[in-house]
SEGUMI-11199 format. One record per residue: residue number from 1; residue in one letter; chain; z, y, x of N, C-alpha, C in turn. Coordinates in steps of 0.001 Angstrom, whole numbers. Atoms other than C-alpha are relative to their C-alpha. Layout:
{rec NUM A A {Z Y X} {Z Y X} {Z Y X}} ...
***
This chain:
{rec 1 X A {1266 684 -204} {43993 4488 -150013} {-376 -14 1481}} {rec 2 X A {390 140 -1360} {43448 5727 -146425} {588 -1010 1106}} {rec 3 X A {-689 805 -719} {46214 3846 -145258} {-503 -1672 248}} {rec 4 X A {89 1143 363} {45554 962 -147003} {-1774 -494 806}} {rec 5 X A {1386 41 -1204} {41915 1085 -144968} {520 -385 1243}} {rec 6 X A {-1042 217 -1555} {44033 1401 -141676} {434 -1002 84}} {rec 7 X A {-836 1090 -89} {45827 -1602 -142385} {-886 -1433 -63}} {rec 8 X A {1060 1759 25} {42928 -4130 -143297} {-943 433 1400}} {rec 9 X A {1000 -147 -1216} {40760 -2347 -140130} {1359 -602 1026}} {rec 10 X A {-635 1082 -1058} {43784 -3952 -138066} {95 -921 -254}} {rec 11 X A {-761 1858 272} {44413 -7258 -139626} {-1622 -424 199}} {rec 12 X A {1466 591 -319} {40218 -7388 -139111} {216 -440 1133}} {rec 13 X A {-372 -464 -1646} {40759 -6166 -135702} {880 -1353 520}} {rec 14 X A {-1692 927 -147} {43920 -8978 -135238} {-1163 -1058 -148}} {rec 15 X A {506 1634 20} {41739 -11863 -136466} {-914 -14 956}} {rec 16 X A {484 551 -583} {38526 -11135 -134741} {392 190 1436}} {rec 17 X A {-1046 58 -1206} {40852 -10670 -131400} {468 -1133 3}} {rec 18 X A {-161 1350 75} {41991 -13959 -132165} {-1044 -876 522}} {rec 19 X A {1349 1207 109} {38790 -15696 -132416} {-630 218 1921}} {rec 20 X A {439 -745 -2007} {37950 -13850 -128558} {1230 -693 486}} {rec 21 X A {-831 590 -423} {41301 -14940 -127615} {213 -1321 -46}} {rec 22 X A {-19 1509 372} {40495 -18669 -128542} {-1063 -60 1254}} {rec 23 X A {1314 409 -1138} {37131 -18514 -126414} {338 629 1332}} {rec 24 X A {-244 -518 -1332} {39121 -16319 -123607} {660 -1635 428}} {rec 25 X A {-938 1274 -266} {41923 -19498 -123699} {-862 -1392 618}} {rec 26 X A {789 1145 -245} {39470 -22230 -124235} {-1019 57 1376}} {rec 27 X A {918 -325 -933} {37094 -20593 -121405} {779 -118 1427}} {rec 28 X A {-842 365 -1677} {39988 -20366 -118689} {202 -974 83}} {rec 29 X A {-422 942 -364} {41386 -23430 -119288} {-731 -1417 39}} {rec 30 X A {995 896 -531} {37998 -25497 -118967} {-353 569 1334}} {rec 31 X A {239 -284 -1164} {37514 -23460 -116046} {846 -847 1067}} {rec 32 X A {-977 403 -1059} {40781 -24132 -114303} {59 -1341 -108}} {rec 33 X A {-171 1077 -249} {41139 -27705 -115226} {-1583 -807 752}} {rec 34 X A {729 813 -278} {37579 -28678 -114762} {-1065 1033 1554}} {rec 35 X A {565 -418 -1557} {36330 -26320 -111238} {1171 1 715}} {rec 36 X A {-1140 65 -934} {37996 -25912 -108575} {331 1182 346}} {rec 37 X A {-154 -1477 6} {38214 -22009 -108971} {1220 330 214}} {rec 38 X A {-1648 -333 11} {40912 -20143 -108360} {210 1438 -1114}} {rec 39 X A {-89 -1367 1468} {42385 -17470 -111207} {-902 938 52}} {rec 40 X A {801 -776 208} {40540 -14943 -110541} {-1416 -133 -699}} {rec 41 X A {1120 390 320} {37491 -16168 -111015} {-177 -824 -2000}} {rec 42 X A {-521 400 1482} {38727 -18128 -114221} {301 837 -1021}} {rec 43 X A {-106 -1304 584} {39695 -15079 -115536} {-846 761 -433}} {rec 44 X A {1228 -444 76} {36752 -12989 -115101} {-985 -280 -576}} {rec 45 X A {977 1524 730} {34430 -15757 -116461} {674 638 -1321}} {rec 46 X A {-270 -354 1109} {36432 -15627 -119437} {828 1239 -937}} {rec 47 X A {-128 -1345 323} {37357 -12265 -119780} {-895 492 -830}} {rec 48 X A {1103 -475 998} {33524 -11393 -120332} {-731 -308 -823}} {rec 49 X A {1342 721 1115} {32591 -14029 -122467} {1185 539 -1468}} {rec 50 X A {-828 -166 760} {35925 -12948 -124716} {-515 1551 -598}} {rec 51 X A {447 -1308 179} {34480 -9381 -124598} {-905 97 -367}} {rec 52 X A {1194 -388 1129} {31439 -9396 -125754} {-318 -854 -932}} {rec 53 X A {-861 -182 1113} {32604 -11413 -128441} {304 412 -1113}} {rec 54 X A {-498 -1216 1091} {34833 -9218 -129684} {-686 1317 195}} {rec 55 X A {659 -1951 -592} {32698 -5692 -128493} {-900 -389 -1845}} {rec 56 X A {1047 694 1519} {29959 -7766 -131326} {562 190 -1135}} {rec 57 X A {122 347 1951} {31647 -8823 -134689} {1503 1870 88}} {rec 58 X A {-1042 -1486 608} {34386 -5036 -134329} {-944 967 -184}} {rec 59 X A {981 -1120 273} {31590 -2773 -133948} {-200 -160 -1533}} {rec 60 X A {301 -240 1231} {29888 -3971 -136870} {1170 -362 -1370}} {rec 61 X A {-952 95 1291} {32840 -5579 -139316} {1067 644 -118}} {rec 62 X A {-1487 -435 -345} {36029 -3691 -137920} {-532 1609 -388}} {rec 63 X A {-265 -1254 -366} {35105 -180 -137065} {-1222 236 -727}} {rec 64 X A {1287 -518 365} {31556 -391 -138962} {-1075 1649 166}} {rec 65 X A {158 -1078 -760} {29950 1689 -136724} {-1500 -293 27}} {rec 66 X A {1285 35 6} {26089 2507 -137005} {-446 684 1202}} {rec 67 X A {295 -525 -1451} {26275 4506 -133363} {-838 -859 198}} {rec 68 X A {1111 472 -1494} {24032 4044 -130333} {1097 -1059 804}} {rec 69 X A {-97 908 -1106} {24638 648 -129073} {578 -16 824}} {rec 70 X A {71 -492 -1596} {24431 1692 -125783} {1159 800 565}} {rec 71 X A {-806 -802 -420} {26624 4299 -125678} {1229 -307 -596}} {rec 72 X A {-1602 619 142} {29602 2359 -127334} {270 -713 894}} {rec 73 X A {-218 724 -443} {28907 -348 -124947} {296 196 1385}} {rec 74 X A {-132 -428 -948} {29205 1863 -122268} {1580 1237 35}} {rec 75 X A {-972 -379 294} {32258 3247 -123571} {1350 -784 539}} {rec 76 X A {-553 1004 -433} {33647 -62 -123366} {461 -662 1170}} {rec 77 X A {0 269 -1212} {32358 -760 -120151} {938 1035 693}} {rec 78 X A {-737 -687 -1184} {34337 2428 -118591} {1454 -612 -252}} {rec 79 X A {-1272 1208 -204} {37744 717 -120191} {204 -1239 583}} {rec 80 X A {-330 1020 -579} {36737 -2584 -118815} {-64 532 1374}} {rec 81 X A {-60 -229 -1730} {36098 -1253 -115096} {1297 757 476}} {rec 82 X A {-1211 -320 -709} {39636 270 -114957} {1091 -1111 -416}} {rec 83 X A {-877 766 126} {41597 -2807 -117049} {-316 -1306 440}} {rec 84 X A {385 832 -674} {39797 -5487 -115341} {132 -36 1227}} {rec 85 X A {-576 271 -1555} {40759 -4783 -111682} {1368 69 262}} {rec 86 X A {-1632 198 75} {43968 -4266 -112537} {586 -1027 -498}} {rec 87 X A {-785 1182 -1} {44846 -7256 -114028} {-889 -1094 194}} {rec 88 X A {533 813 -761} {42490 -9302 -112363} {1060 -167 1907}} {rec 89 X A {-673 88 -789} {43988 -8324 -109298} {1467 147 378}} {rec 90 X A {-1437 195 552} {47534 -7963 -111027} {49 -1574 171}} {rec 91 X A {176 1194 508} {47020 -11048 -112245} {-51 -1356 1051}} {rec 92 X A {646 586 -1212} {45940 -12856 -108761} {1377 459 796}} {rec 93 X A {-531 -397 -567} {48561 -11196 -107353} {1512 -1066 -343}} {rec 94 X A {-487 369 476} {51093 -12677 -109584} {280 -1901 -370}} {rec 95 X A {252 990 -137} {49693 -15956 -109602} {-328 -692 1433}} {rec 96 X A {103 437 -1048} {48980 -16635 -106196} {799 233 1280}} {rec 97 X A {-1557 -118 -817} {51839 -14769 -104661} {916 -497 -220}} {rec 98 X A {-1497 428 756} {54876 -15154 -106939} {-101 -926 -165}} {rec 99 X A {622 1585 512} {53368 -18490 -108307} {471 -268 -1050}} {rec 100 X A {-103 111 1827} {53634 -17280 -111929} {-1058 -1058 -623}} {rec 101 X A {1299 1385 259} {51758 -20075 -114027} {-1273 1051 -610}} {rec 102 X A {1119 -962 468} {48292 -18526 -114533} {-312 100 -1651}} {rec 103 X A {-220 219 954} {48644 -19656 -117854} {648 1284 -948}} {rec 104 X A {-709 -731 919} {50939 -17482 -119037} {-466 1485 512}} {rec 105 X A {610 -1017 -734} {50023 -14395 -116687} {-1641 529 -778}} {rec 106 X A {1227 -105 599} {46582 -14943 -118383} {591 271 -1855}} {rec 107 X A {-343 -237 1428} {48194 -14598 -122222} {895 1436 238}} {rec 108 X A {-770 -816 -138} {50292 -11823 -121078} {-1263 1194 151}} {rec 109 X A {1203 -820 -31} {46821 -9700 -119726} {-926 -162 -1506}} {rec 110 X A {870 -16 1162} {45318 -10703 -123612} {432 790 -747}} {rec 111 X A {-987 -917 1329} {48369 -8912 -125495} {-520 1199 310}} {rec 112 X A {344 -1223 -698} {47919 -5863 -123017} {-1465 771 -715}} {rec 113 X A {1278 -808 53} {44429 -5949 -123572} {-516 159 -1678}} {rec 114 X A {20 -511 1663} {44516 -6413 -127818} {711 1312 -356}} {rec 115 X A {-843 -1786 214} {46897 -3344 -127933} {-753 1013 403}} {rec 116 X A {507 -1296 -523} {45456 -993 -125488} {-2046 44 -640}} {rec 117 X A {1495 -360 428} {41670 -1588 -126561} {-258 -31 -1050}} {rec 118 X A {-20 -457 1385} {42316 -1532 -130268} {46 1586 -313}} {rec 119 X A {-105 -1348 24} {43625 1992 -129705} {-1234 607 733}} {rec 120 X A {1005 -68 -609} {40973 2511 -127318} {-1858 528 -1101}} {rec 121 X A {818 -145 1273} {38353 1669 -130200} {56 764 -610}} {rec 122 X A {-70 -639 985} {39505 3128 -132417} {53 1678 62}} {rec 123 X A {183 -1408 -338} {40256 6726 -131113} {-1153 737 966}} {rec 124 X A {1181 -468 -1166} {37564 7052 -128473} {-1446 -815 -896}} {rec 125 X A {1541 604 350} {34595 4477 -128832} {-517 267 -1231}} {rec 126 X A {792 59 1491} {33887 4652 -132746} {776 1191 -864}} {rec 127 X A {-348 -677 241} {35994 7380 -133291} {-1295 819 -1543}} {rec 128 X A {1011 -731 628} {32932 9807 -134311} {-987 -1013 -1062}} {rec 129 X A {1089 967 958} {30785 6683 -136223} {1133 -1037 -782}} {rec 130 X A {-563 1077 1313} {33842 5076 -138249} {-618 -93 -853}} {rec 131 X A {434 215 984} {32544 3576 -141318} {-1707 690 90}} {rec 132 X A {1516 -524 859} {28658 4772 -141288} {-786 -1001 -30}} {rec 133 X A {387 826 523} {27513 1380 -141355} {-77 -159 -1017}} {rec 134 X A {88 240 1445} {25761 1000 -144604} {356 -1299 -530}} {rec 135 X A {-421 1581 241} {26812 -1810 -146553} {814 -196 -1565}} {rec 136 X A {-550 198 1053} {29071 -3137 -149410} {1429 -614 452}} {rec 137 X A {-2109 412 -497} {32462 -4154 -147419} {392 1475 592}} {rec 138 X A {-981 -901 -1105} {34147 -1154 -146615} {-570 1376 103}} {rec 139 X A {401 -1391 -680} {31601 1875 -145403} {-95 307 -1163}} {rec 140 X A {596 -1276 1002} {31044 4969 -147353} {-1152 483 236}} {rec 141 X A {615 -116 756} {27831 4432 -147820} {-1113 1246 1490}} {rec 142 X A {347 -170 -1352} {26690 5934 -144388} {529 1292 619}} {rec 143 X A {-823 -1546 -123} {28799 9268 -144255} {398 -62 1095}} {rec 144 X A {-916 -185 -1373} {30142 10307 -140975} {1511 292 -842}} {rec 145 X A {-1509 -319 19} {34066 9863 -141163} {523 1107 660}} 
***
């Protein structure tokens, strides 16, 4: 049974990462075709509209987490201020030196960042408040896990 929990909290996790990864895609590539920005900036833009996002529908449908707000979102925030300069300026680096297509450079920083901040989530941020969202999908009903 526990497993079988584990396995639908990633295929949640997987879709609404998807749905962020549609509005990261769709967000760079109205950027880049329609300003005159350069990656970075394209990036960034749609980095944080992809992130909070997904920070929104995992808290409450993925990891159903009744925590302090605040202090998940600041959880979050310390992972984004070390994987955001790094492949922002990976990323910039890669694209404006090497003259990788930003395109792909930009799908390559989404995989990175669905892997490492799933684990992320899941062992750190909501760790202590899995499941205490009350409800009828999923929580127990408000129990600390």
């Amino acid at each position: 049974m526990k497993e079988r929990k584990e396995l639908w909290r990633t295929v949640k996790f997987t879709l609404f990462s998807a749905s962020a990864g549609i509005i990261q895609a769709g967000s760079f590539t109205a950027l880049e075709e329609l300003t005159s920005f350069s990656y970075m900036p394209c990036y960034l833009i749609s980095l944080v509209l992809s992130v909070l996002w997904n920070f929104t529908l995992n808290r409450s449908f993925t990891f159903r987490s009744a925590g302090n707000v605040p202090v998940a979102m600041l959880k979050v925030a310390a992972y984004y201020l070390v994987f955001t300069p790094v492949t922002t300026v990976g990323g910039g680096w890669l694209v404006d030196s090497l003259h990788w297509n930003g395109y792909l450079v930009t799908g390559m920083n989404m995989a990175l960042n669905f892997v490492t901040e799933y684990l992320y989530d899941r062992f750190f941020v909501f760790r202590a408040t899995l499941d205490t969202k009350k409800g009828k999908s999923g929580g127990n009903s408000g129990k600390k896990a």
